[in-house]
C-alpha positions, 0 to 999 in steps of 0.5 A: 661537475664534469668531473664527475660524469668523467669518473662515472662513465669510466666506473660504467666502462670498468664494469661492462668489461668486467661483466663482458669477460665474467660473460665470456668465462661463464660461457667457455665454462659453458662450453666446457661442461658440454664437452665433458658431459659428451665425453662422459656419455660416450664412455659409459654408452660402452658398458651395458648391464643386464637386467637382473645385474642392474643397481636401483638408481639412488637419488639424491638427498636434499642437504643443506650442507652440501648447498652453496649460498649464491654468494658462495657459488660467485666467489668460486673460482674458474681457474684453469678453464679456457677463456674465450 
């Protein structure tokens, strides 16, 4: 029996560290995607249009294919972003 509780705590003790690094990944992902999305900003702030010249802004179609599962976007990996 105490056996068992051995084996059951580190089975939760395996799983708080892969939760903690999974949370760590998803957060420099996090940190990441800002940076990016700051940097991107700053570049495209450089280029004005003028009215007359402007493209209708296109939006986005709602299709399926292009769509992961959550499953599917789990099992995407991270590879190559900074873990912190």
């Amino acid at each position: 029996a105490s056996d068992q509780v051995v084996v059951a705590m580190t089975q939760v003790a395996d799983v708080s560290r892969q939760y903690a690094a999974g949370s760590k990944q998803t957060a420099a992902a996090s940190a990441q995607i800002t940076m990016l999305a700051a940097a991107m900003q700053d570049s495209i702030s450089r280029f004005q249009v003028d009215d007359d010249q402007r493209v209708p802004e296109v939006q986005p179609r709602d299709v399926a294919v292009n769509k992961l599962s959550e499953d599917e976007a789990a099992a995407q990996p991270l590879d190559g972003l900074p873990v912190a």
